[in-house]
ChimeraX commands (.cxc) that place a marker at each C-alpha (Angstrom):
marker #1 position 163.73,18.28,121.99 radius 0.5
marker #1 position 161.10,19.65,120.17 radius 0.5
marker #1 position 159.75,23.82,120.03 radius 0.5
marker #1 position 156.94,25.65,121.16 radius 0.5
marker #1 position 155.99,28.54,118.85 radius 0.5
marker #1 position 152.98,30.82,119.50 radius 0.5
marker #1 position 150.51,32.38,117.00 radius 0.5
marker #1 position 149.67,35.86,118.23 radius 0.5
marker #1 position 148.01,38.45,116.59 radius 0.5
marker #1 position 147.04,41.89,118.20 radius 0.5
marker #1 position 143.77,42.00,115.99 radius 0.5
marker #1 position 141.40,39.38,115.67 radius 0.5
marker #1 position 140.42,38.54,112.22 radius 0.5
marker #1 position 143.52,38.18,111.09 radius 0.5
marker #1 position 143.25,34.83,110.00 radius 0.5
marker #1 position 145.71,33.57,112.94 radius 0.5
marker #1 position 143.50,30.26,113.40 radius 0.5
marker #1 position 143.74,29.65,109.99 radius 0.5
marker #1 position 147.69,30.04,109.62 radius 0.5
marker #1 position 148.18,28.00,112.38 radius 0.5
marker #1 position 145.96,25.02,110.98 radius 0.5
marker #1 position 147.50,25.35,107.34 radius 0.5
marker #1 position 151.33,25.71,108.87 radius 0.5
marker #1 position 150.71,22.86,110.98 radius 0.5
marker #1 position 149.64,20.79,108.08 radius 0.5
marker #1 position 152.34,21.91,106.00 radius 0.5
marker #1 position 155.43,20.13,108.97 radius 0.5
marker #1 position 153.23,16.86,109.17 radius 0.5
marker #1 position 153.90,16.64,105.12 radius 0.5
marker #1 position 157.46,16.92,105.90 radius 0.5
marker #1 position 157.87,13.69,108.45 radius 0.5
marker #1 position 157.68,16.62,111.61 radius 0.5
marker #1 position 155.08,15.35,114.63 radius 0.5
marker #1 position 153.01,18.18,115.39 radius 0.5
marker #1 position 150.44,19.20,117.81 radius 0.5
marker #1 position 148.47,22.37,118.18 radius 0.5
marker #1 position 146.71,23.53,121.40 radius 0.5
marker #1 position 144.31,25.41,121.07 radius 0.5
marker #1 position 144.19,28.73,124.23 radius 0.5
marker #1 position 141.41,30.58,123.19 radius 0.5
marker #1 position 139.00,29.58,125.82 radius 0.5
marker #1 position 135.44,30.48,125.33 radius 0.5
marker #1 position 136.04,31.32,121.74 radius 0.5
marker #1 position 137.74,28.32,120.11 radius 0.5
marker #1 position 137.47,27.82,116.37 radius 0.5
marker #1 position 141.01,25.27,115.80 radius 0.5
marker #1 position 138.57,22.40,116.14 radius 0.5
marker #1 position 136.36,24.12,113.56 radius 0.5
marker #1 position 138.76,25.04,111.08 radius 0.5
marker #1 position 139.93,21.47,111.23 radius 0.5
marker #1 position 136.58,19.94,110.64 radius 0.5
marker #1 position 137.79,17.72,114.46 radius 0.5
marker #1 position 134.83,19.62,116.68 radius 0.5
marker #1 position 132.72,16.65,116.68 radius 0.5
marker #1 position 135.58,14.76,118.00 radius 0.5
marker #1 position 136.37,16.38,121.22 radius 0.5
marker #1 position 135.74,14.61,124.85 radius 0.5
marker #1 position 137.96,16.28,126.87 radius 0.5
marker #1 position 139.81,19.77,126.30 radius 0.5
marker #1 position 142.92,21.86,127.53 radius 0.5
marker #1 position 141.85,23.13,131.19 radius 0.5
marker #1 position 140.53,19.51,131.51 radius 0.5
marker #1 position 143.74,18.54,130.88 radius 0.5
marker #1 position 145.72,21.19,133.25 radius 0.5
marker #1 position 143.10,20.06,136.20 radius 0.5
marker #1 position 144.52,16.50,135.76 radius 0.5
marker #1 position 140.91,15.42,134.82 radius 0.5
marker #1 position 141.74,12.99,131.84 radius 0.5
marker #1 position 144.93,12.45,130.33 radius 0.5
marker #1 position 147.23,13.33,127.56 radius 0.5
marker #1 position 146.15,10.82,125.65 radius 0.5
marker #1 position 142.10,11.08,125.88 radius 0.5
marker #1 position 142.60,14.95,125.21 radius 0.5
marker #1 position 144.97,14.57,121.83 radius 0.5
marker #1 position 142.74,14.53,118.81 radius 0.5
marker #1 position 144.45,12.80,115.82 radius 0.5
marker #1 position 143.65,13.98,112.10 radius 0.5
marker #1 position 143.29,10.96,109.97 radius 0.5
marker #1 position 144.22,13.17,106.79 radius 0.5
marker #1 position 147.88,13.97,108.41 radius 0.5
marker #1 position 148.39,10.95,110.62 radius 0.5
marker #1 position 151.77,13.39,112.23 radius 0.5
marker #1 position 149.04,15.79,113.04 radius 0.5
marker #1 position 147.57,16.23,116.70 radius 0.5
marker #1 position 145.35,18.43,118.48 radius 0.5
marker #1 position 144.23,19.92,121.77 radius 0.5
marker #1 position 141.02,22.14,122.21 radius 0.5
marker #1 position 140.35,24.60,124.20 radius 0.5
marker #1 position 137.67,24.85,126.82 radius 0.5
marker #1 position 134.43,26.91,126.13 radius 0.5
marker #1 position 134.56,28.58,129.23 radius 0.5
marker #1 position 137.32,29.41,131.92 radius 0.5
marker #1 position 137.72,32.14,134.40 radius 0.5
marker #1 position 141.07,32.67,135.86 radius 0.5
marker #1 position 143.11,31.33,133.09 radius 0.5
marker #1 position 146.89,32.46,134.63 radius 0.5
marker #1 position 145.78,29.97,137.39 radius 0.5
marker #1 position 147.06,27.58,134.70 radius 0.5
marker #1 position 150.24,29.26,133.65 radius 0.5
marker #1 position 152.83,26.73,135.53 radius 0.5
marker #1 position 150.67,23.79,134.59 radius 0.5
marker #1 position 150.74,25.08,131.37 radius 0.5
marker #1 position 154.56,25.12,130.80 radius 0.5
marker #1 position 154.83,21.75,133.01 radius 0.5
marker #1 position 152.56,19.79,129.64 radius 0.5
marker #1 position 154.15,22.22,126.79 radius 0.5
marker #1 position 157.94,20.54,128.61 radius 0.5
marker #1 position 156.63,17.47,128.44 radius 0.5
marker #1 position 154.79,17.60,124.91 radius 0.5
marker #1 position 158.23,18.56,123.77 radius 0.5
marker #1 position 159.96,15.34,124.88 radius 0.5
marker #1 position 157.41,13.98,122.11 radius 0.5
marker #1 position 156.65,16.14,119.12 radius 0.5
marker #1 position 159.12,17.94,116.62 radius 0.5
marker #1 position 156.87,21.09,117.26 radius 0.5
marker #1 position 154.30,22.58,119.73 radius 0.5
marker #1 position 151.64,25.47,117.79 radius 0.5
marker #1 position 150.08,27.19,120.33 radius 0.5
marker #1 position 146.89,29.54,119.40 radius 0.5
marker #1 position 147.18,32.83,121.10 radius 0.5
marker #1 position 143.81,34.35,121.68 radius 0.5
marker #1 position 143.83,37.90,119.67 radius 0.5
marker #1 position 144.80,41.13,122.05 radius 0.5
marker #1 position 147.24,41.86,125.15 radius 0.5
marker #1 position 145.14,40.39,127.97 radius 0.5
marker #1 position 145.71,37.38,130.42 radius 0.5
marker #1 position 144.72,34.62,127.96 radius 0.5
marker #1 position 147.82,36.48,125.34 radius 0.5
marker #1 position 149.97,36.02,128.91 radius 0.5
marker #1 position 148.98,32.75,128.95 radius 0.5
marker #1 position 149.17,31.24,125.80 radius 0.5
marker #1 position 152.91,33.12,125.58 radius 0.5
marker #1 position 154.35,31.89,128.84 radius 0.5
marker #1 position 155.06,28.41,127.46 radius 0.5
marker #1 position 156.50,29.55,123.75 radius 0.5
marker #1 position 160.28,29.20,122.66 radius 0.5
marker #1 position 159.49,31.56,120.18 radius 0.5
marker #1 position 156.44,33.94,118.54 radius 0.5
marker #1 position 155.03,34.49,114.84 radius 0.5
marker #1 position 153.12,37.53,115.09 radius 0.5
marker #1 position 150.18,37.01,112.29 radius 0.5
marker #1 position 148.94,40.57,110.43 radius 0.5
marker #1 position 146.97,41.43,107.67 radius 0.5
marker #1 position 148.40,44.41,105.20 radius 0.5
marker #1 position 146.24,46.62,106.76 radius 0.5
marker #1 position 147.17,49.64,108.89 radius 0.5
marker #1 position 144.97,48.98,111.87 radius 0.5
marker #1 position 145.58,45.31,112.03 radius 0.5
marker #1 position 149.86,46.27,111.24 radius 0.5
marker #1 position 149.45,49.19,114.38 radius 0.5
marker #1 position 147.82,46.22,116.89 radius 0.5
marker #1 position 150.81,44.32,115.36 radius 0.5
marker #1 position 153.28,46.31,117.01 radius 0.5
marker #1 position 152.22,46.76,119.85 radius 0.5
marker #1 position 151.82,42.83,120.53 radius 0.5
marker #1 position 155.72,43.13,119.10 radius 0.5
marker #1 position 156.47,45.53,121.89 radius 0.5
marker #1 position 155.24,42.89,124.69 radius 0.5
marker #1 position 157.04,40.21,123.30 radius 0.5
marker #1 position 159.82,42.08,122.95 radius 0.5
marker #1 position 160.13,42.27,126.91 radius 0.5
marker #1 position 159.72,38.35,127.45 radius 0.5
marker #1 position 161.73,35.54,127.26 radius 0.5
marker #1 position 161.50,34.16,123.42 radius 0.5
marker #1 position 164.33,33.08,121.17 radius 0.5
marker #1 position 162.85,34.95,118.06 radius 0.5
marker #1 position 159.64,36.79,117.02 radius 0.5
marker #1 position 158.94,36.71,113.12 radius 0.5
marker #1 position 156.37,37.86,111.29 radius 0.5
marker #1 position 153.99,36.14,108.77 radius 0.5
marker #1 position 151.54,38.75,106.12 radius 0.5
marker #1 position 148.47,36.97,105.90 radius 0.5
marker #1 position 145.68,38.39,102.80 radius 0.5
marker #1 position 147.96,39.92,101.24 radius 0.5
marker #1 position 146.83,41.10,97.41 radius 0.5
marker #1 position 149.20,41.79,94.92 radius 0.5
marker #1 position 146.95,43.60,92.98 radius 0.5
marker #1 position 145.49,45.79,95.24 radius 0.5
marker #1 position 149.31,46.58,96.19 radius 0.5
marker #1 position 150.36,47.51,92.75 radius 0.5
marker #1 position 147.47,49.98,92.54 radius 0.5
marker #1 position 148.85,51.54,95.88 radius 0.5
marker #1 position 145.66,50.58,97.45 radius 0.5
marker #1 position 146.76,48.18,100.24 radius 0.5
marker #1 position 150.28,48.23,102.17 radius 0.5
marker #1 position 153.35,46.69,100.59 radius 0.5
marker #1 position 155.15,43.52,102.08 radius 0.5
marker #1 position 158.04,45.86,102.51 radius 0.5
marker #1 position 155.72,48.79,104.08 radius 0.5
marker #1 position 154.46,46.46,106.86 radius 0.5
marker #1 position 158.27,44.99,107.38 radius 0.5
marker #1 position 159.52,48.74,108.05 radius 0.5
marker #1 position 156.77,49.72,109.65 radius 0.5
marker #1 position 157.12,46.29,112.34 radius 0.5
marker #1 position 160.41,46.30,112.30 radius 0.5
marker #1 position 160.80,42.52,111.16 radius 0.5
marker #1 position 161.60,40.58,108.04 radius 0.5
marker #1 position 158.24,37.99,106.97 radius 0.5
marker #1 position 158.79,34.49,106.89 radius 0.5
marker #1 position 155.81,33.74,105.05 radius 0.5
marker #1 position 153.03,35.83,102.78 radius 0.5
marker #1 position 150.23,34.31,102.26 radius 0.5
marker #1 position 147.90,35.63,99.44 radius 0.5
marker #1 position 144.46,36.61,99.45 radius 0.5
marker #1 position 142.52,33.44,97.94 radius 0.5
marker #1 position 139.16,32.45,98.30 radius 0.5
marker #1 position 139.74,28.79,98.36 radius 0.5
marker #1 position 140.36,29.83,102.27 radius 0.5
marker #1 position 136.79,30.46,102.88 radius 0.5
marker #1 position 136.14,27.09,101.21 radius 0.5
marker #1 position 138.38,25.10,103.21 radius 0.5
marker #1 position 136.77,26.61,106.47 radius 0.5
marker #1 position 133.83,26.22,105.44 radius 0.5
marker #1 position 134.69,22.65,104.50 radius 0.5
marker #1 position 136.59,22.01,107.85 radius 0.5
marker #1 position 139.72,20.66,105.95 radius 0.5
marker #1 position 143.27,22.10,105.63 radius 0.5
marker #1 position 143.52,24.74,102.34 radius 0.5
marker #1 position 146.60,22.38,101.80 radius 0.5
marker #1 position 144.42,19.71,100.73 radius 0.5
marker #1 position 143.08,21.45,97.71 radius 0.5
marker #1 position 145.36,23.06,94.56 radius 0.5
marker #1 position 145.20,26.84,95.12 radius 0.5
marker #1 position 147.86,29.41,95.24 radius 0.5
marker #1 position 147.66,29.47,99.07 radius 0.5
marker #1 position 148.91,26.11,99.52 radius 0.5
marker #1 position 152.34,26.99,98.33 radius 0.5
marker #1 position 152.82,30.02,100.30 radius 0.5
marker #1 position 151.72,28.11,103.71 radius 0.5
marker #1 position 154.47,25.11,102.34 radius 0.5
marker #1 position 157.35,27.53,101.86 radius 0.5
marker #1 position 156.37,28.99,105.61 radius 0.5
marker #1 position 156.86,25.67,106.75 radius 0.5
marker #1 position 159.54,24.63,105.02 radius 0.5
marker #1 position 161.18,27.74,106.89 radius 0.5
marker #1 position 159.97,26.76,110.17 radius 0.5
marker #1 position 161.33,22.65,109.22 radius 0.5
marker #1 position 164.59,24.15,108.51 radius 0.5
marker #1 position 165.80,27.18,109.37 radius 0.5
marker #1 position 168.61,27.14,106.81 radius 0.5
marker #1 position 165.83,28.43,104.04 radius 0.5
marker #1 position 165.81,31.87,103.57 radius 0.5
marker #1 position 161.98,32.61,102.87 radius 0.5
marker #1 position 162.28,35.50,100.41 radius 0.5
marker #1 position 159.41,37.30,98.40 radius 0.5
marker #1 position 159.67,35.96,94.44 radius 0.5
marker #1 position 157.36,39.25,93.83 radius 0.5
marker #1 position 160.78,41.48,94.23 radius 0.5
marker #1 position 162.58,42.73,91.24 radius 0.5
marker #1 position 165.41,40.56,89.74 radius 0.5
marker #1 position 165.15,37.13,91.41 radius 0.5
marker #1 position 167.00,34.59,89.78 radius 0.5
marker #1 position 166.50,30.65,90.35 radius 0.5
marker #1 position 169.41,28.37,89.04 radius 0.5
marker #1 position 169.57,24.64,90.22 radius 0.5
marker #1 position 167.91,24.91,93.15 radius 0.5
marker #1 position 169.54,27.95,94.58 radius 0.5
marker #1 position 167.78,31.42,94.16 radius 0.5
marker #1 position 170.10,35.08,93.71 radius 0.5
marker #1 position 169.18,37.95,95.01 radius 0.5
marker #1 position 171.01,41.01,94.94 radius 0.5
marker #1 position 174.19,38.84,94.66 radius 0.5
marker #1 position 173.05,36.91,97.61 radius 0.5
marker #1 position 172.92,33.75,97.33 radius 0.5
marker #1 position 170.60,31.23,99.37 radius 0.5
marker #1 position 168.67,28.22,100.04 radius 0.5
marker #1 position 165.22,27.83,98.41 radius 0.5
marker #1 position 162.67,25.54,98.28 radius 0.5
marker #1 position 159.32,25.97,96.31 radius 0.5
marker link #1:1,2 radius 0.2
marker link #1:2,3 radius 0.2
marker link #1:3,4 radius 0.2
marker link #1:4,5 radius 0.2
marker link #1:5,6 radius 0.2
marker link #1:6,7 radius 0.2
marker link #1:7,8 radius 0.2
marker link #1:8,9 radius 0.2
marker link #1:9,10 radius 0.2
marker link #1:10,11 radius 0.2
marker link #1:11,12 radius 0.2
marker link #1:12,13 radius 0.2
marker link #1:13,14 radius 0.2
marker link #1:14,15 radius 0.2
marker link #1:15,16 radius 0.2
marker link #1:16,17 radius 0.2
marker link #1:17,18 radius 0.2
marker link #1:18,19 radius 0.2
marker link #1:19,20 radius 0.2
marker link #1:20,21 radius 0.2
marker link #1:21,22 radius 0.2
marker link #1:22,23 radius 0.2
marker link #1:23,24 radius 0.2
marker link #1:24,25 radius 0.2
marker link #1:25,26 radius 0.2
marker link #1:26,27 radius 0.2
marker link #1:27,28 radius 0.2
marker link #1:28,29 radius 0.2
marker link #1:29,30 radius 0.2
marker link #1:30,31 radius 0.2
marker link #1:31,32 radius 0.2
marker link #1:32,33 radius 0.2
marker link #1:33,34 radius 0.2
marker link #1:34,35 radius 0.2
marker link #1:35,36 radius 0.2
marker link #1:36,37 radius 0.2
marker link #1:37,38 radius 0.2
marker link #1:38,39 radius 0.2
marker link #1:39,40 radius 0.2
marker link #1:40,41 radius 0.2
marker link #1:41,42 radius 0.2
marker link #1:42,43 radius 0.2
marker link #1:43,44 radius 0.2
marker link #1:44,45 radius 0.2
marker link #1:45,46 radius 0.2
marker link #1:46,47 radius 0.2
marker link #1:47,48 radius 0.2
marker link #1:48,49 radius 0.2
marker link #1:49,50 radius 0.2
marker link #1:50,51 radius 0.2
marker link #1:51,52 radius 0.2
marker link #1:52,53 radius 0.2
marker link #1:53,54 radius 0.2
marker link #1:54,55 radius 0.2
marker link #1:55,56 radius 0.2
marker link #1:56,57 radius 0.2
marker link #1:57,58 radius 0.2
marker link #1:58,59 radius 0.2
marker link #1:59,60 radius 0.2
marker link #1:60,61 radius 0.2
marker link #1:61,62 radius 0.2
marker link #1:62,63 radius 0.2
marker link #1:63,64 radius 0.2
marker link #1:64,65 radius 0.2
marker link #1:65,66 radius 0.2
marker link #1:66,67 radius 0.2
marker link #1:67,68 radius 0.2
marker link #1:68,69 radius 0.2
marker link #1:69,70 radius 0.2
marker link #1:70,71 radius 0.2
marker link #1:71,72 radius 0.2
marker link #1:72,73 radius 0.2
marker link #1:73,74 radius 0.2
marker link #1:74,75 radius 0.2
marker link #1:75,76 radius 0.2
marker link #1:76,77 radius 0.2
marker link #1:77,78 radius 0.2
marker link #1:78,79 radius 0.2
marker link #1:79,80 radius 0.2
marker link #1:80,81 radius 0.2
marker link #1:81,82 radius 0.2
marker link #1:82,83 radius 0.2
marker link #1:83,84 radius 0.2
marker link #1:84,85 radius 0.2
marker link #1:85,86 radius 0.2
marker link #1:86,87 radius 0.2
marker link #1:87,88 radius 0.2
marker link #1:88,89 radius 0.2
marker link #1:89,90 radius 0.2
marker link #1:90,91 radius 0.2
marker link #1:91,92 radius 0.2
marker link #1:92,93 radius 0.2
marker link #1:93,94 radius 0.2
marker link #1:94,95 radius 0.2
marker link #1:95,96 radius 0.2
marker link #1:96,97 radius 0.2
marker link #1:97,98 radius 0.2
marker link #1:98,99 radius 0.2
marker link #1:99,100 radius 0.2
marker link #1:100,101 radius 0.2
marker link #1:101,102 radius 0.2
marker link #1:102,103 radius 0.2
marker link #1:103,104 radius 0.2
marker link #1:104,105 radius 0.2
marker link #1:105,106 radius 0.2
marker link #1:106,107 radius 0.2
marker link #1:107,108 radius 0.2
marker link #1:108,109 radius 0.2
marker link #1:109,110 radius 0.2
marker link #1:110,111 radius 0.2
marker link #1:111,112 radius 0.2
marker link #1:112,113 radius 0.2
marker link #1:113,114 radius 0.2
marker link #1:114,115 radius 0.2
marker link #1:115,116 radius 0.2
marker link #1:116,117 radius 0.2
marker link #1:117,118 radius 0.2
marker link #1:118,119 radius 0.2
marker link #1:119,120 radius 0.2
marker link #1:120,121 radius 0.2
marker link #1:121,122 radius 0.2
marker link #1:122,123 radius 0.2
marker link #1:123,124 radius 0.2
marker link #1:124,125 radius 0.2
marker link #1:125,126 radius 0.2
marker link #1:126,127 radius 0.2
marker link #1:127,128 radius 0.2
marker link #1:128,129 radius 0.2
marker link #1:129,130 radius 0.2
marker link #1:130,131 radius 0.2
marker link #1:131,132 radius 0.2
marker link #1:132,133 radius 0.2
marker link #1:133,134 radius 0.2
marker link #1:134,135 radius 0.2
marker link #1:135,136 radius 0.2
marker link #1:136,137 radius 0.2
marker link #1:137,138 radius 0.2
marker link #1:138,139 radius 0.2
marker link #1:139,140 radius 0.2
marker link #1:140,141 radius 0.2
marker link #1:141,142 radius 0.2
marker link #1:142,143 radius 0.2
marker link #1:143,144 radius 0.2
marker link #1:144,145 radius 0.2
marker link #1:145,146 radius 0.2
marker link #1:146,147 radius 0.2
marker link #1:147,148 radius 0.2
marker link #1:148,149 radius 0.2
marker link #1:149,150 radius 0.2
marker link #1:150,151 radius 0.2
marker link #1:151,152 radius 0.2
marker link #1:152,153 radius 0.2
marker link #1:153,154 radius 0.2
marker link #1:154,155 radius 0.2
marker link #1:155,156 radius 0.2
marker link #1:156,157 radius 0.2
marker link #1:157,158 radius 0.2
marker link #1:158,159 radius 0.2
marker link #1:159,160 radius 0.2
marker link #1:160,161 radius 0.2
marker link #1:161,162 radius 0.2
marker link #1:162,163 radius 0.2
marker link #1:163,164 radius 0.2
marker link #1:164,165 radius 0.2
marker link #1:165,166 radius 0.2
marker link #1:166,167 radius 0.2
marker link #1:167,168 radius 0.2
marker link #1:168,169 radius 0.2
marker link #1:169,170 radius 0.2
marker link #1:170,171 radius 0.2
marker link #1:171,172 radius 0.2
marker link #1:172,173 radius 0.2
marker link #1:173,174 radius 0.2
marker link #1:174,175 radius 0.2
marker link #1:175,176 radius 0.2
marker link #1:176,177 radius 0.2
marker link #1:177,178 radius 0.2
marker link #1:178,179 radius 0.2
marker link #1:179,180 radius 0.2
marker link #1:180,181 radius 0.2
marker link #1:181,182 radius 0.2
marker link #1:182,183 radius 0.2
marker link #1:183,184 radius 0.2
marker link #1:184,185 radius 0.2
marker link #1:185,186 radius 0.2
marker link #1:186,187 radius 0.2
marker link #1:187,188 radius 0.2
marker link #1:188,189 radius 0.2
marker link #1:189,190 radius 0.2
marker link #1:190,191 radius 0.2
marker link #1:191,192 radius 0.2
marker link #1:192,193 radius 0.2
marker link #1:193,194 radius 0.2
marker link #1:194,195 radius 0.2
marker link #1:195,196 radius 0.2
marker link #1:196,197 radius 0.2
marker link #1:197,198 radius 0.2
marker link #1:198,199 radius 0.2
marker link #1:199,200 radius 0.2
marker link #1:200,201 radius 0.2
marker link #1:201,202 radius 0.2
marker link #1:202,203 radius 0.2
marker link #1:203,204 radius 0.2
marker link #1:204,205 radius 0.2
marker link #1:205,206 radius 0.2
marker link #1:206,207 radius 0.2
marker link #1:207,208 radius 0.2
marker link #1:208,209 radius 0.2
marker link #1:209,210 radius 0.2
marker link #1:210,211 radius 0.2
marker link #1:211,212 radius 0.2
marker link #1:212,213 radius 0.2
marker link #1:213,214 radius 0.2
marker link #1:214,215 radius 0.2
marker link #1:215,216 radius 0.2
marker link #1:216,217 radius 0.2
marker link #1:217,218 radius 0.2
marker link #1:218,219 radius 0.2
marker link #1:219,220 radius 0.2
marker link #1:220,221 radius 0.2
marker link #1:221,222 radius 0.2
marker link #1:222,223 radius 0.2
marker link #1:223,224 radius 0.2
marker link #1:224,225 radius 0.2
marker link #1:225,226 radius 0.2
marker link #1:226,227 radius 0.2
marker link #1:227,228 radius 0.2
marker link #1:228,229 radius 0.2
marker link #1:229,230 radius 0.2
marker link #1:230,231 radius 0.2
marker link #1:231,232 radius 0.2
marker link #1:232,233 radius 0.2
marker link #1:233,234 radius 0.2
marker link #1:234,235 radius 0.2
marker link #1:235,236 radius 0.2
marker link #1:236,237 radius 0.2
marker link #1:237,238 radius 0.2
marker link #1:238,239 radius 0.2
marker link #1:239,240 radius 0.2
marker link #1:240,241 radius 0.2
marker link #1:241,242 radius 0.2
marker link #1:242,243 radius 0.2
marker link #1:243,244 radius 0.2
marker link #1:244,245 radius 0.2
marker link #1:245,246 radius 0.2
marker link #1:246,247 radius 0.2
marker link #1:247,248 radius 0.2
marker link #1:248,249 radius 0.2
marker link #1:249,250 radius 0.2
marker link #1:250,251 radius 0.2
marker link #1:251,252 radius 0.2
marker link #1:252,253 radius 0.2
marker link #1:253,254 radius 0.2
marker link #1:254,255 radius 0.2
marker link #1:255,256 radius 0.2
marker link #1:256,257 radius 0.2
marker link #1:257,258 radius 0.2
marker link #1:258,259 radius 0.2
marker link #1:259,260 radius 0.2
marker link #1:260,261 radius 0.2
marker link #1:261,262 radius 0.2
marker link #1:262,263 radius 0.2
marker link #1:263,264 radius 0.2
marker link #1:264,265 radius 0.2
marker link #1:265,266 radius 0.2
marker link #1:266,267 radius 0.2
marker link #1:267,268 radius 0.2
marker link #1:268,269 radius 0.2
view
């Protein structure tokens, strides 16, 4: 039986599209079957960030309205042949029409892939409803910045009232530089502040843009991003890794195991 996790964010801009595309990359290099459906309707970028729009037939709400099938709506990446996706529609109304439908494909999707990504439209409005209803668990996306960390927690609160196995959090843009110089919020500030320990930071890096821009994975090219989305899915792959931030005093790394503060863990890198 495979999982449903959902990519939510409370502010848009967050790089939540991204994340999702890079993290779902990252499982199909480790032997998991993926798909990702895409639930922003009317504002859909998966596809894009991909570099799959010119691909798509059918999408998600034709899908739901039994118009095609499962098959004629998956999208297969040829660079990550574990890799599927589903698009949304560019327009649709009343989407919590959809919302049994919805968990109806996301059971049966997991009778066939390791995980199920779903990409939560940004805010608290039906399409957030939506895209949730279906999820096992949530990764709440945020940038290290205070208005983006404040919309944060308040998606946190909502989720906190519905029936999900886990929330985590993932720090997305996050500059080490800018932290040092007290000019940008601290992994630990936005952990206190949210109320949740990260499972993955993901630094600033302009290769990002490039790989948008380019419609292909960041994981395809050698940048300093492409770790830090492998260790978040390594964590998500197996839950027995401990992500922890290597920018905290005193780690120590011996034979595969890393120390800190006497604790000792799992790590991969």
């Amino acid at each position: 039986m495979g999982e449903a996790i959902v990519f939510t964010s409370g502010k848009g801009g967050v790089g939540k599209t991204t994340t999702i595309a890079n993290i779902g990359a990252g499982l199909s290099r480790l032997d998991k079957k993926v798909i990702m459906l895409d639930t922003d309707m009317g504002l859909r970028n998966l596809d894009v960030v991909m570099g799959m729009e010119d691909q798509i037939q059918y999408n998600l709400i034709d899908l739901l309205e039994n118009k095609c099938r499962l098959k004629q709506a998956l999208i297969r990446d040829k660079r990550y042949p574990n890799l599927f996706m589903i698009p949304a529609a560019l327009r649709c109304r009343k989407i919590m029409d959809y919302e049994s439908k919805l968990y109806t494909l996301i059971s049966h999707l997991k009778q066939e892939f390791d995980f199920c990504l779903i990409d939560c439209p940004a805010g608290i409005e039906d399409g957030f409803h939506f895209a949730v209803s279906a999820a096992d668990r949530a990764v709440v996306v945020t940038s290290p910045h205070i208005s983006a960390v404040r919309d944060a927690g308040r998606v946190i609160c909502l989720l906190d009232g519905m029936r999900l196995s886990q929330i985590d959090l993932l720090i997305n843009a996050y500059n080490a530089r800018m932290v040092r110089k007290h000019d940008m919020l601290s992994q630990k500030d936005v952990e206190d502040i949210l109320g949740l320990s990260a499972i993955g930071v993901i630094p600033a890096d302009e290769r990002i843009v490039v790989s948008q821009n380019k419609g292909i994975p960041v994981l395809s090219m050698h940048t300093k991003a492409t770790r830090a989305f492998m260790t978040a899915a390594r964590a998500f792959a197996n839950p027995r890794v401990i992500p922890v931030d290597l920018n905290k005093e005193d780690p120590c790394i011996r034979q595969g195991k890393i120390y800190l503060g006497g604790k000792e863990c799992e790590y991969e890198g």
